[in-house]
MMTF fields as JSON, N, C-alpha, C and O atoms, coordinates in Angstrom:
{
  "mmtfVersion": "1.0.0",
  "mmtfProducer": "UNKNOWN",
  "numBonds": 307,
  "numAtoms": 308,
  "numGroups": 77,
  "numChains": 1,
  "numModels": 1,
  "chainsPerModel": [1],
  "groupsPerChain": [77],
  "chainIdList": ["A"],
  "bondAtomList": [4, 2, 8, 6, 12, 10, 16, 14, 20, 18, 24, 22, 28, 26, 32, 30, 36, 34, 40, 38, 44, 42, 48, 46, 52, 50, 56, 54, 60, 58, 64, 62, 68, 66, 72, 70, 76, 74, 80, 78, 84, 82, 88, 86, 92, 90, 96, 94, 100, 98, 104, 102, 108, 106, 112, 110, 116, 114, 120, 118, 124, 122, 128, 126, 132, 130, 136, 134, 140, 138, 144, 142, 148, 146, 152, 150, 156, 154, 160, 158, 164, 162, 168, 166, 172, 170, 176, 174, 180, 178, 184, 182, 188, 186, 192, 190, 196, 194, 200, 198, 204, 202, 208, 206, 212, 210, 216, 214, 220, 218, 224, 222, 228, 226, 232, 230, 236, 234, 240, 238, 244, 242, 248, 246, 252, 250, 256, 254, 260, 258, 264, 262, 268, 266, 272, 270, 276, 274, 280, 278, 284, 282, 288, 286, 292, 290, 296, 294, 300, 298, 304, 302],
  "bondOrderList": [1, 1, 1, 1, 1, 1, 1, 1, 1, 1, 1, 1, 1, 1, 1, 1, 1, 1, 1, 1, 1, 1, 1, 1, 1, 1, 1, 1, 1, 1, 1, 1, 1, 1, 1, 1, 1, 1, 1, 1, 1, 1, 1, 1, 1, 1, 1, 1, 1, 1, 1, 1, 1, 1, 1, 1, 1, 1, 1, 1, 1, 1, 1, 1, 1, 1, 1, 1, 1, 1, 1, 1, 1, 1, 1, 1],
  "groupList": [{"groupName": "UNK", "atomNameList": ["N", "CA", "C", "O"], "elementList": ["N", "C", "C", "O"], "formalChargeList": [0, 0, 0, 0], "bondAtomList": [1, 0, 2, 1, 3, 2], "bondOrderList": [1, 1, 2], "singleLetterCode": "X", "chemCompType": "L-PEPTIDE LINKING"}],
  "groupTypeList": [0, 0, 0, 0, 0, 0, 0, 0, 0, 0, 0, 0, 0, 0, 0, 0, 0, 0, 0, 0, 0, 0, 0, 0, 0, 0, 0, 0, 0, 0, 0, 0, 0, 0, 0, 0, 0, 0, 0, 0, 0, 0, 0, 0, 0, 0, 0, 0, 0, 0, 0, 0, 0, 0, 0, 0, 0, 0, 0, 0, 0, 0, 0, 0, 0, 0, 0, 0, 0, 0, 0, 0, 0, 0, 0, 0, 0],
  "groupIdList": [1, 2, 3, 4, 5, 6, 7, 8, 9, 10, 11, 12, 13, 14, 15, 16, 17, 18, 19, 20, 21, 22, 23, 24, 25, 26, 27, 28, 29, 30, 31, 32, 33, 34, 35, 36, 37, 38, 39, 40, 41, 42, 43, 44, 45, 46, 47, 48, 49, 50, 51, 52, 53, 54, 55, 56, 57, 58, 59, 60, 61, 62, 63, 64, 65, 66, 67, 68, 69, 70, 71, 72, 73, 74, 75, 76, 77],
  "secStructList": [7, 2, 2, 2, 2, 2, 2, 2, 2, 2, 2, 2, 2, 2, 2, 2, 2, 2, 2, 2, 2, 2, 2, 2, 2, 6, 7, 2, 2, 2, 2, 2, 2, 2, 2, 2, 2, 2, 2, 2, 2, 2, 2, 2, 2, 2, 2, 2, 2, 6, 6, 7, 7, 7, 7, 7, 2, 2, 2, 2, 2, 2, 2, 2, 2, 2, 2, 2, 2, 2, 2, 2, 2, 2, 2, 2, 7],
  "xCoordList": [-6.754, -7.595, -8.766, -9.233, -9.226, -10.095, -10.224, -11.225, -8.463, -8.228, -7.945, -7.292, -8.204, -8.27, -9.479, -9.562, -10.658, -11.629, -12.225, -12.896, -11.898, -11.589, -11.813, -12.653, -10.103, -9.738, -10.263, -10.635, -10.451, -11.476, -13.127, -13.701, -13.35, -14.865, -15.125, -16.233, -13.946, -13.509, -13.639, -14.396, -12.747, -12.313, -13.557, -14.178, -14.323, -15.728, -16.4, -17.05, -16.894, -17.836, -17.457, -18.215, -15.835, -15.648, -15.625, -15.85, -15.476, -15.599, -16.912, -17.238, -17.986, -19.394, -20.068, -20.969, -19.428, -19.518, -18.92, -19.699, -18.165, -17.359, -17.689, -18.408, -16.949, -17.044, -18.625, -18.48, -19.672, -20.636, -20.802, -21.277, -20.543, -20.776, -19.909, -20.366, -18.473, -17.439, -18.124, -17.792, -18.831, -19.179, -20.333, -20.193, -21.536, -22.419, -22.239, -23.193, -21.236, -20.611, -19.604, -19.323, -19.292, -18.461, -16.819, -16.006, -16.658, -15.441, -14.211, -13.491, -14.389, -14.0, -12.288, -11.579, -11.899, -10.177, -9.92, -9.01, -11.011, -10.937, -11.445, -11.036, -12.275, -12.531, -11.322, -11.055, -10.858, -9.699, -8.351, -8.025, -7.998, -7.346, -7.278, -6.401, -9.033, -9.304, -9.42, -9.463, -9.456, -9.463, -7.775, -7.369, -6.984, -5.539, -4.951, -4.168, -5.355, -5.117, -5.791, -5.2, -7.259, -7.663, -7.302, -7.298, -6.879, -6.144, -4.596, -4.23, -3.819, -2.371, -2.885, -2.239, -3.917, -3.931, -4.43, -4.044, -5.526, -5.968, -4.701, -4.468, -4.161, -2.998, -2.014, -1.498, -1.77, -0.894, -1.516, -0.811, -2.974, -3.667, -3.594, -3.493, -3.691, -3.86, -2.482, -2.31, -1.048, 0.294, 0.499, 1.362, -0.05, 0.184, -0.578, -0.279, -1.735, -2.598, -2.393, -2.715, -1.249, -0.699, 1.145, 1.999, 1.266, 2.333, 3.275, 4.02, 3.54, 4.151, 5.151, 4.612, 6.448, 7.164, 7.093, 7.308, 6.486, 6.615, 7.629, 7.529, 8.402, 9.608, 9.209, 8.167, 10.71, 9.997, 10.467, 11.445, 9.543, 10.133, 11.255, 12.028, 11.419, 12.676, 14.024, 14.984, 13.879, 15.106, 15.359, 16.486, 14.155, 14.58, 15.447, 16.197, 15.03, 15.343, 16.645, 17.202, 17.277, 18.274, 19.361, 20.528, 18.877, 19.36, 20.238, 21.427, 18.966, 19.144, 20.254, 21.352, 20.111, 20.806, 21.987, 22.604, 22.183, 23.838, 24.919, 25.911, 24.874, 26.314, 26.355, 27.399, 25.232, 25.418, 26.132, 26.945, 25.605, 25.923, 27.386, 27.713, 28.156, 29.298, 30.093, 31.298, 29.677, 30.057, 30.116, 31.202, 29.368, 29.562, 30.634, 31.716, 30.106, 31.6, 32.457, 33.563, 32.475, 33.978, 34.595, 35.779, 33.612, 34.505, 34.537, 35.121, 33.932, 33.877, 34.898, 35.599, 35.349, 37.165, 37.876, 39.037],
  "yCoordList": [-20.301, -19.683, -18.951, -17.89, -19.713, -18.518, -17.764, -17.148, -17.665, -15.676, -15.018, -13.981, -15.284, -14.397, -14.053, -13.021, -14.816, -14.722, -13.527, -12.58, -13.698, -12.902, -11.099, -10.244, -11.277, -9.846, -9.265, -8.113, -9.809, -9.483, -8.664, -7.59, -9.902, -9.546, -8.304, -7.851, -7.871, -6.778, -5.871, -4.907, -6.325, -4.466, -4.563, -3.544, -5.4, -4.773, -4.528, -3.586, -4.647, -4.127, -2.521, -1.553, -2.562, -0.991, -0.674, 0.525, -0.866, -0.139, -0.104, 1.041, -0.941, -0.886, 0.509, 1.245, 0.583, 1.806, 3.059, 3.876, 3.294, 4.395, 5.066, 6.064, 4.287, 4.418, 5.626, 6.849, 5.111, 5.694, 7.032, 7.993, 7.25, 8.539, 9.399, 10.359, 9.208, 10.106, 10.148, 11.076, 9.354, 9.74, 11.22, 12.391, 10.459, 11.623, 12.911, 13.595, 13.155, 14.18, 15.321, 16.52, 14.058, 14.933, 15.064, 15.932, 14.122, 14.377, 13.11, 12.143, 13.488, 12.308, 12.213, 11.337, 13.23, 13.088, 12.282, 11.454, 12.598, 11.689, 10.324, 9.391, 9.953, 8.74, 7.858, 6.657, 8.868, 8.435, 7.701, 6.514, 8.393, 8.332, 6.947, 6.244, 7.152, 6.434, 4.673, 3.675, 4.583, 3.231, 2.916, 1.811, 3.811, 3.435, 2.771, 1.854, 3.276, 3.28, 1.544, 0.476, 1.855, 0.099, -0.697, -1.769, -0.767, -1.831, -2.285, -3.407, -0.773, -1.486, -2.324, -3.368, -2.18, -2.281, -3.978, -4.852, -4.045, -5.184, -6.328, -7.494, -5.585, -6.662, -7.083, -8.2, -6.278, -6.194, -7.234, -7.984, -7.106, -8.187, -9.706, -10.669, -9.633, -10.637, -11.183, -11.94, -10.662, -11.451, -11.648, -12.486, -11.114, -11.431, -12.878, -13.876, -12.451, -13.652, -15.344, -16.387, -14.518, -16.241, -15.85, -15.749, -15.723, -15.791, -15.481, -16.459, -14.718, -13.893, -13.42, -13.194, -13.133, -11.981, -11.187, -11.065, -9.694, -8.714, -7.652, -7.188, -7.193, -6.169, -5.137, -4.482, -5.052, -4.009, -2.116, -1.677, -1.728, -0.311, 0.328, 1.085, 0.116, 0.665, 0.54, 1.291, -1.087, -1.411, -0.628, -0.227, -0.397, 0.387, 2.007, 2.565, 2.536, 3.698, 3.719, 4.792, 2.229, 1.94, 1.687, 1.624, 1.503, 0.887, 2.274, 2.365, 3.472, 4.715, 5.267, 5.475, 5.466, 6.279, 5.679, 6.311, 4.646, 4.263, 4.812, 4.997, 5.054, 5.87, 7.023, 7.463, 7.609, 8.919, 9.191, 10.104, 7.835, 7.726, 7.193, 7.232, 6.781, 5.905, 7.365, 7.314, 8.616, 9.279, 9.947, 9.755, 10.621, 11.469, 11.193, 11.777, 9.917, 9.051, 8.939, 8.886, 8.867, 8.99, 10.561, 10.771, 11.554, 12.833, 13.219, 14.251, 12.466, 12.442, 12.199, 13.067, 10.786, 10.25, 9.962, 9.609],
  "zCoordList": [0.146, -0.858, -0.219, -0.631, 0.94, 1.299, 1.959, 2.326, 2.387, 3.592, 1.684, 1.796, 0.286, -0.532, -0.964, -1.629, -0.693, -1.065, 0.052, -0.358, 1.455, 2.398, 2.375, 2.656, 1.705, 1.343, 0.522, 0.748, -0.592, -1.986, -1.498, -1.682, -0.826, -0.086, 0.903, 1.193, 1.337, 2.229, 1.342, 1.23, 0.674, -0.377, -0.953, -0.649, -1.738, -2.722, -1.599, -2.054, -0.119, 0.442, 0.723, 0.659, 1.103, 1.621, 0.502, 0.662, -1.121, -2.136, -2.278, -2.591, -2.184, -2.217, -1.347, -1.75, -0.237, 0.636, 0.326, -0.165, 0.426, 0.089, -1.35, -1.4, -2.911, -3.961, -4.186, -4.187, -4.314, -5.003, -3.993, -4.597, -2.753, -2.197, -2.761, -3.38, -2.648, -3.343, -5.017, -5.754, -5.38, -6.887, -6.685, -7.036, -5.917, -5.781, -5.032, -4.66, -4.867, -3.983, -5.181, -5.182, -6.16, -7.59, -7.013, -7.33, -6.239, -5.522, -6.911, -6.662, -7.623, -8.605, -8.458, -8.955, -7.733, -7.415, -6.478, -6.425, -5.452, -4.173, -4.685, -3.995, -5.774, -5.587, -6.762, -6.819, -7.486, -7.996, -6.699, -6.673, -6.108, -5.363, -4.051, -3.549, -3.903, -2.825, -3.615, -2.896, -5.269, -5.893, -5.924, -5.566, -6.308, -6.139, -5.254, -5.499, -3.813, -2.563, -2.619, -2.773, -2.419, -2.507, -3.133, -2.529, -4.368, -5.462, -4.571, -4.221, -4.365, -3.476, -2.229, -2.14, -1.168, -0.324, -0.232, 0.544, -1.45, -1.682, -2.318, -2.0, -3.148, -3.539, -2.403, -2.438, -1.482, -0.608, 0.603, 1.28, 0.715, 1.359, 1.02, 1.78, -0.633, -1.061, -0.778, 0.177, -1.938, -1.1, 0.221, 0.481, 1.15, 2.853, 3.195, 3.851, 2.389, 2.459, 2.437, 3.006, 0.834, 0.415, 0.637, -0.244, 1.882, 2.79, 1.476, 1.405, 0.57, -0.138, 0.707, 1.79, 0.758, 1.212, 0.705, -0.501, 2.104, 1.686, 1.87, 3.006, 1.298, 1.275, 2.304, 2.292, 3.681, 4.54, 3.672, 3.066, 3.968, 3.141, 3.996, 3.409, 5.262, 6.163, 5.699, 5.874, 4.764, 4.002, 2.71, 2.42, 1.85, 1.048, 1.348, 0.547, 2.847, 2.921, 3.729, 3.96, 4.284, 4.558, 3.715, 4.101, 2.263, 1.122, 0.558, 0.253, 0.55, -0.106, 0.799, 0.281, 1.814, 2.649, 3.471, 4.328, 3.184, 3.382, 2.9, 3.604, 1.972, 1.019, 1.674, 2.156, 1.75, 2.963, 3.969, 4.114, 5.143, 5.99, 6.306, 7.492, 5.539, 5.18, 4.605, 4.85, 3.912, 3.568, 4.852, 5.397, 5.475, 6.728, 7.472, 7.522, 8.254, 9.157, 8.364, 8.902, 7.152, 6.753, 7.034, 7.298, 6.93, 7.455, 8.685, 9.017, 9.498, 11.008, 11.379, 11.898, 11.209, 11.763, 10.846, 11.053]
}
């Protein structure tokens, strides 16, 4: 519980930092963007945290692109 209290404390300080400059700057896409980014990154902290498995994305793109590849070599030989 407390490598989550951890991560939490991480993300509100770099959001404590970051957040209000991108406000006074009027950059409101970037700070859109840059809260999205922290919410995945923080959740993604948090399941690592509490030894969650996390899904590698290599598999998803191994997942996608098999039929492909199974298709090619099949016209190869």
């Amino acid at each position: 519980m407390l490598a989550v209290i951890g991560v939490l404390a991480v993300v509100a300080l770099l959001s404590l930092l970051e957040f209000p400059s991108l406000l006074q700057q009027k950059r409101k896409k970037d700070a859109a963007v840059f809260a999205v980014f922290m919410t995945i990154a923080a959740a993604f902290g948090v399941a690592k945290s509490l030894r969650m498995p996390i899904p590698n994305p290599l598999e998803w793109i191994r997942y996608a692109f098999e039929p492909v590849g199974k298709l090619v070599f099949g016209w190869l030989s």
